[in-house]
Residue, then its C-alpha position, 0 to 999 in steps of 0.5 A: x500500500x501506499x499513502x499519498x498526500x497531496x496538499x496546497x498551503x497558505x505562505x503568504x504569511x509568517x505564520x502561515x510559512x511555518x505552519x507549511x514547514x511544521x506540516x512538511x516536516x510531520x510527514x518526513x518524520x513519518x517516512x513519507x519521502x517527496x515525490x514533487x513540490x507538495x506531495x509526498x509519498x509513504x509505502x505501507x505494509x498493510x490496509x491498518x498501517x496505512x490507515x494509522x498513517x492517514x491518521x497522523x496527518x489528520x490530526x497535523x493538518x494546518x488551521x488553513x489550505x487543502x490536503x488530500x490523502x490517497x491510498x493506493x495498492x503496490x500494483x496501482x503505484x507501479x503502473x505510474x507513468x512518469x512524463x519528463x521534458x527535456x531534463x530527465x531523470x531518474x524514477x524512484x524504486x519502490x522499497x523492497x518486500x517486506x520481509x518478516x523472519 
């Protein structure tokens, strides 16, 4: 599974700006990982895990803008396709399997 956040916050103010930053830094210290400016990206063992993420960026959402989570399947983030303009670079790997001993 996979947990994608997509959000557009307010930076017209000082205070705003660093509700922005405390946002963004809530979702890197919960291991999502940046996909482009504004949406991040978190892979999930399970439906529950990712639930429980969805949850921690429920209760950080900021006073003001728009966030939108999408949970996806390993098999719907791997069908992704990836348009690059002149630059190109390379594409993220997905984690690997996790493995339980």
């Amino acid at each position: 599974m996979w947990v994608l956040t997509m959000f557009d916050l307010p930076t017209d103010t000082k205070k705003a700006r660093r509700e922005h930053a405390l946002f963004r830094k809530m979702l890197l210290a919960d291991g999502f990982r940046r996909m482009q400016y504004s949406v991040y990206a978190r892979p999930c063992p399970s439906r529950e895990n990712a639930d429980v993420h969805v949850a921690r960026v429920e209760g950080a959402l900021p006073p003001d803008g728009e966030v939108r989570v999408l949970v996806i399947t390993d098999k719907q983030f791997a069908r992704m396709r990836i348009f690059w303009g002149k630059k190109r670079g390379a594409v993220e790997k997905p984690p690997g399997q996790l493995e339980l001993f």
